[in-house]
C-alpha positions, 0 to 999 in steps of 0.5 A: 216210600219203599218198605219191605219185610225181615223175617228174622227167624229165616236170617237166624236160619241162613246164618246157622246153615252158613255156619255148618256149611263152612264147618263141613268145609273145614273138616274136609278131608285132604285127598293127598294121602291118596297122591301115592297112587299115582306113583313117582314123576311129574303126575304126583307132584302136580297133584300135590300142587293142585290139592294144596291150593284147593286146601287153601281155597276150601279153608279160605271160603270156609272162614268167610262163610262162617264170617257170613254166617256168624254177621246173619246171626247178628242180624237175625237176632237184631231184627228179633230184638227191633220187632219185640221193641216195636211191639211193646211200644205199640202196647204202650209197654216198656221198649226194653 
């Protein structure tokens, strides 16, 4: 039989670290206000382009790490609430 082991508060932990990650993400600055540096044409315009889809990738990955981090902290907090279950069963205590 396979078994292996949680450890719930490290879950809670990787969930929260998720969480600020995607945070830091989100608030990142957008460059484009510096695209004036490179004056009229071409080069402007395809920066424009390039910093708009990296704005859409950066807030994309930023809601799907604060999906990621906020289902950890579920977990984490369900592995906390089986093992006090489980320790007071072992006791022959209340499961509740």
């Amino acid at each position: 039989m396979t078994s292996f082991r949680v450890d719930a508060e490290a879950v809670l932990e990787v969930g929260a670290s998720l969480v600020e990650l995607a945070e830091g993400l989100a608030a990142m600055g957008d460059p484009h206000a510096d695209a004036w540096a490179l004056g009229p044409g071409r080069s402007g315009a395809a920066l424009e382009e390039l910093l708009g889809g990296w704005r859409h990738a950066r807030l994309q990955l930023a809601g799907s790490l604060a999906d990621l981090g906020a289902a950890a902290a579920e977990a984490g907090g369900a592995y906390l609430d089986t093992d006090v279950g489980v320790s007071r069963s072992l006791d022959g205590g209340p499961t509740w």
